[in-house]
C-alpha positions in Angstrom: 123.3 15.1 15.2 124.7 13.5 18.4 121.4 12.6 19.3 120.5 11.1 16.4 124.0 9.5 16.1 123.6 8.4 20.4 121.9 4.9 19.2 124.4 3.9 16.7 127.8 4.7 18.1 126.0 2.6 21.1 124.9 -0.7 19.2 128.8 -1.1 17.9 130.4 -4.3 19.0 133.6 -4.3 21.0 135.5 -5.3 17.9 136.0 -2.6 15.3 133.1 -2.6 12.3 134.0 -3.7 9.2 133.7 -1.2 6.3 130.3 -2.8 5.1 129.4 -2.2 8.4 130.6 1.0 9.2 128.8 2.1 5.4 125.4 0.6 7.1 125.6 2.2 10.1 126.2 5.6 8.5 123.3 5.3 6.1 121.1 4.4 9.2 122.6 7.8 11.0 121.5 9.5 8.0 118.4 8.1 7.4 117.1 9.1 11.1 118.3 12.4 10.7 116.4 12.8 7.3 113.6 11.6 9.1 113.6 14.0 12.2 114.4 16.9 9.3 111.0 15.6 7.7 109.2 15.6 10.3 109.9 19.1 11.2 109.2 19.9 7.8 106.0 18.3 8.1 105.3 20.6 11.4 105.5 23.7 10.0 103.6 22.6 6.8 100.9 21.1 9.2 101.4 24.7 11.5 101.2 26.6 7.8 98.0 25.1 6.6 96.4 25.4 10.3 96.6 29.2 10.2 95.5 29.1 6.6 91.9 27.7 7.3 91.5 30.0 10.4 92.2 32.9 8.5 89.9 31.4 5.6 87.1 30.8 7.9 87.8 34.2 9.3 87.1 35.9 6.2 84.2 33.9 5.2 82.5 35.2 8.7 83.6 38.3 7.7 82.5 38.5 4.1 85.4 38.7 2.7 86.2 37.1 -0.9 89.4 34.5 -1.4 92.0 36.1 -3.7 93.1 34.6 -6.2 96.8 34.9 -4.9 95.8 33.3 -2.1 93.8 30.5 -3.9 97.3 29.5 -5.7 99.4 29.9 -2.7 97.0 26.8 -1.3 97.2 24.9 -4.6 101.0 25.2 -4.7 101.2 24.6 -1.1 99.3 21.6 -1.1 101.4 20.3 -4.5 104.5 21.0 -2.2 103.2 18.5 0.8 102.2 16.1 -2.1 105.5 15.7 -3.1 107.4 15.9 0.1 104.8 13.0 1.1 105.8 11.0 -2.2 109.4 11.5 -1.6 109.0 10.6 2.3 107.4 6.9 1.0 110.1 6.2 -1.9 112.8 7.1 0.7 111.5 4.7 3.2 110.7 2.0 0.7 114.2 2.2 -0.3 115.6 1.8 3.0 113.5 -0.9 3.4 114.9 -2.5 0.3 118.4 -2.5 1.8 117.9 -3.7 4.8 116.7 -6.6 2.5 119.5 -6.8 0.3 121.8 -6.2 3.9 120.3 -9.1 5.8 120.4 -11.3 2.4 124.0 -10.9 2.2 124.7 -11.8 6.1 122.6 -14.7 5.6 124.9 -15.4 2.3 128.0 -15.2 4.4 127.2 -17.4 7.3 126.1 -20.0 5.0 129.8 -19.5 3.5 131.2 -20.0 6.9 129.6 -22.8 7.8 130.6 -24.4 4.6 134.7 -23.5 5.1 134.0 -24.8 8.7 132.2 -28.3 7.4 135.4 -28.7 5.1 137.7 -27.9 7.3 136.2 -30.9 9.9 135.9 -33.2 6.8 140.2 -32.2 6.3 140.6 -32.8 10.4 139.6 -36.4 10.2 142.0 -37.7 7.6 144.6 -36.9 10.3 146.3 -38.9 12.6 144.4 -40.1 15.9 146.2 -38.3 18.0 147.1 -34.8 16.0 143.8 -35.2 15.3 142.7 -35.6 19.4 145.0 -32.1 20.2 143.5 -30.3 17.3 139.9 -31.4 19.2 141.6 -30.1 22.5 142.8 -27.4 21.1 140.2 -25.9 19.2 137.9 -26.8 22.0 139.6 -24.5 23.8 139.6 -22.3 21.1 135.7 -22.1 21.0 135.4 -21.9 24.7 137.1 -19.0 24.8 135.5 -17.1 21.8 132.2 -18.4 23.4 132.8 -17.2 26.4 134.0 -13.6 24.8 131.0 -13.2 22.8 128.3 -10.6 23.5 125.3 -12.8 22.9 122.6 -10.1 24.8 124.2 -7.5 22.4 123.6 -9.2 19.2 119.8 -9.9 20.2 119.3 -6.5 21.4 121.1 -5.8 18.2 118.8 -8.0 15.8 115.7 -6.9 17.9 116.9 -3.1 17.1 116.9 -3.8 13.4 113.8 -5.3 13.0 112.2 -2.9 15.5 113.6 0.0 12.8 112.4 -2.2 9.9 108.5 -2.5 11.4 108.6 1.3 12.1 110.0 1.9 8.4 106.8 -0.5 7.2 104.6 1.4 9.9 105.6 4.5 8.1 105.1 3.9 4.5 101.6 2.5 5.2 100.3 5.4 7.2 101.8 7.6 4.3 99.9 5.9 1.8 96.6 5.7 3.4 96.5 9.5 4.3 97.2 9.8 0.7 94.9 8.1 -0.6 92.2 9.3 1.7 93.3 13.0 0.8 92.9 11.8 -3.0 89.6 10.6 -2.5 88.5 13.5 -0.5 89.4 15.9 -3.4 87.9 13.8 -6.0 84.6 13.7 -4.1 85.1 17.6 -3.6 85.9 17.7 -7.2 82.4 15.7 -7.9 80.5 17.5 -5.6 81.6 20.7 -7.1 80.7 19.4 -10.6 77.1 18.0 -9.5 76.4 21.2 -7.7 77.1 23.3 -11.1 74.7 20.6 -12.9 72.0 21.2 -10.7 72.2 24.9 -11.1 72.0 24.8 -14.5 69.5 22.4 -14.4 67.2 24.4 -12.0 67.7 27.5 -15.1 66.5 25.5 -17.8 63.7 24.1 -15.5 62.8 27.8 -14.5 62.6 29.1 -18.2 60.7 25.6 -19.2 63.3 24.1 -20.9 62.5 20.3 -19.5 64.5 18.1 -22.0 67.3 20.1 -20.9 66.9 19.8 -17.4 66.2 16.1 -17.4 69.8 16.4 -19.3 71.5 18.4 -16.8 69.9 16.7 -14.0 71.5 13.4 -15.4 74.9 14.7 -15.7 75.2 16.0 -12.1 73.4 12.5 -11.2 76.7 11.3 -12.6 79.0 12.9 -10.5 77.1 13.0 -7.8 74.8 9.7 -7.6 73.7 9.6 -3.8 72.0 12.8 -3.9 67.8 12.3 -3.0 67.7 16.3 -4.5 68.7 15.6 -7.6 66.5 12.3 -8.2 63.5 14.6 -7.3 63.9 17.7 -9.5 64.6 14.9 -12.3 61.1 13.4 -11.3 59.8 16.6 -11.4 61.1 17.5 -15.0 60.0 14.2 -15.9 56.1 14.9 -15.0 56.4 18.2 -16.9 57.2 16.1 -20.0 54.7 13.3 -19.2 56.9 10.7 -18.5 55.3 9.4 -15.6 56.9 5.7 -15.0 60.5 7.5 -15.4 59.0 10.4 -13.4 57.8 7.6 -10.4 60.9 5.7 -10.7 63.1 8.9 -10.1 60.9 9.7 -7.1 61.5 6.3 -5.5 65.2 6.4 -5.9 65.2 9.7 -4.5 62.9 7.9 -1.2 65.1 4.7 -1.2 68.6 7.7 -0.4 66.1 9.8 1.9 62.8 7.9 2.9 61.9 11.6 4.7 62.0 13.5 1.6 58.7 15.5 0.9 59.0 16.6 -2.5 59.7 12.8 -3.7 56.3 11.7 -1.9 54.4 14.2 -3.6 56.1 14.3 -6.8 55.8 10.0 -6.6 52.4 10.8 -5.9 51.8 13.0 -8.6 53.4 10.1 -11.2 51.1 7.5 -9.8 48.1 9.5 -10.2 48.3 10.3 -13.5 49.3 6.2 -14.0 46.1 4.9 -12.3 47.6 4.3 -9.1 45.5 6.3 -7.0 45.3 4.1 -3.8 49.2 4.3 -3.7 49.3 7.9 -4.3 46.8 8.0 -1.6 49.6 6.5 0.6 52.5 8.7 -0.2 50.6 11.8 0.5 49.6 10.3 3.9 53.5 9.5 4.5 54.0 13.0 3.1 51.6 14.6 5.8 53.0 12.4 8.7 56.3 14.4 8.2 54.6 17.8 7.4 51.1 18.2 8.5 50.0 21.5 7.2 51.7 21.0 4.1 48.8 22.7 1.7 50.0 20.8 -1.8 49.4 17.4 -0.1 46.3 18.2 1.7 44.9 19.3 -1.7 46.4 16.5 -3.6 45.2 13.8 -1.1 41.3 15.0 -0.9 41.5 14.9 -4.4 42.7 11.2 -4.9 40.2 10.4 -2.5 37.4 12.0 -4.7 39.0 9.9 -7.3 38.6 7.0 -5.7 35.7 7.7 -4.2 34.2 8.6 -7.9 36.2 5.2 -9.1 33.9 3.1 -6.6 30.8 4.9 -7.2 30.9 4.0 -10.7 31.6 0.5 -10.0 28.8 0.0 -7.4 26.8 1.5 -10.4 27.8 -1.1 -13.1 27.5 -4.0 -10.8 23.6 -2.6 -10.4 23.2 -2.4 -14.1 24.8 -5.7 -14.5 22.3 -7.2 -11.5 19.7 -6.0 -13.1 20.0 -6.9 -16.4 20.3 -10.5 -15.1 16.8 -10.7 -12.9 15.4 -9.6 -16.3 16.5 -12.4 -18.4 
């Protein structure tokens, strides 16, 4: 307490506060010692959820399953930081807010003095010349001397204090806010994640007992919550091929090569697509990609000789109809 109360007792001026004053520099005493009491808090939560992980990750190495207990201790400990966070930001917003309303009404009052001080010259010079010449001399002399008593270093270091408190107030409630809204986003992405990963299970049962509509279905849904996954687009393109939808099936395959250009199963399953559509010198290509990254992959080698017996066939046939056609000419 007398450390946190050091800086205030030391910023009073030589004349005693007044009460609106003394009322501002108690809320500031209290308002750092709330702070230094939160941030302790915040310690031992941050200490708390440290040992939590290591003993998590100590079980997983271990083989250990989470309790349940265990699970809502973390959910409720998590809630409590939440909400200790949320009270940290409206408490410093509010602060902020009178320190507003604080230096609004000093600003109000000096513009009163200076109107009482404008009158009271205005009054002066309806006066006689010379009443009027030793009220100059004597409030002159006035002036000089409460000019020469006041503490002009203090109130500067004084103003620069306050607005030093006020950036570190703003400081605050910023870096609160961002770390909670990044924790926000990283549970809803853990949330999505979670969800796309429980999709794609499913979808991989229906796909193994030959349900393919229902694949394609599940597929989509974890596609949803989970859009930048290459994995996903490719055991849709595969489902796809298995009902004959081969443009879908090559789009699919492509998306999945456009997130992950490395991606083996998209080459051959784009491959596969374009084959069955006509395309065989681009199949030909992606199962030459395919083979760059995997070499003695055996499903390309045998896809890609027999594209090129395809297209070897394809020509063959076409050399033989140009003949034909040659021939029936030179016999016209």
């Amino acid at each position: 307490v007398g450390a946190a109360l050091a800086p205030v007792w030391h910023s009073f001026p030589t004349e005693p506060p007044s009460c609106a004053e003394t009322v501002a520099m108690s809320l500031e005493a209290q308002l750092r010692m709330r702070h230094n009491v939160d941030q302790m808090h915040s310690a031992f939560r941050d200490l708390s959820a440290w040992s939590s992980d290591i003993e998590a990750r100590d079980n997983a190495l271990r083989g250990i399953a989470p309790q349940a207990d265990d699970a809502a201790s973390a959910e409720a400990a998590e809630a409590a930081a939440a909400e200790a966070e949320s009270r940290e930001i409206e408490e410093a917003k509010a602060e902020l807010a009178r320190l507003a309303l604080e230096d609004e009404r000093r600003s109000k009052a000096g513009g009163d003095a200076a109107a009482l001080a404008s009158a009271a010259a205005a009054a002066a010079v309806t006066a006689p010349a010379k009443a009027a010449a030793a009220t100059r001399v004597g409030s002159g002399a006035t002036n000089f001397d409460k000019w020469q008593s006041y503490d002009a270093e203090g109130a500067v270091e004084a103003l620069e204090r306050r607005e030093s408190e006020r950036e570190c107030l703003r400081q605050r409630v910023v870096s609160l806010e961002n770390k909670r809204a990044r924790e926000e986003a990283m549970r809803r992405r853990g949330e999505s994640e979670a969800r796309a990963d429980a999709m794609r299970a499913r979808g991989n049962a229906a796909f193994g007992s030959a349900r393919y509509e229902d694949a394609v279905s599940d597929y989509t849904e974890a596609l949803e919550a989970n859009p930048r996954s290459a994995a996903l687009y490719a055991n849709r393109s595969l489902a796809l091929l298995k009902l004959r939808a081969f443009d879908e099936a090559e789009e699919d395959a492509t998306a999945a090569l456009d997130l992950e250009p490395s991606c083996v199963k998209a080459r051959l399953r784009r491959a596969a697509a374009r084959t069955e559509l006509g395309k065989v010198d681009e199949a030909i290509e992606d199962l030459e990609a395919a083979l760059e990254v995997e070499p003695r992959n055996k499903t390309a080698r045998e896809a890609l000789g027999s594209c090129r017996a395809r297209r070897a066939s394809r020509e063959a046939a076409r050399r033989s109809k140009r003949r034909v056609a040659l021939s029936g000419a030179e016999g016209e």
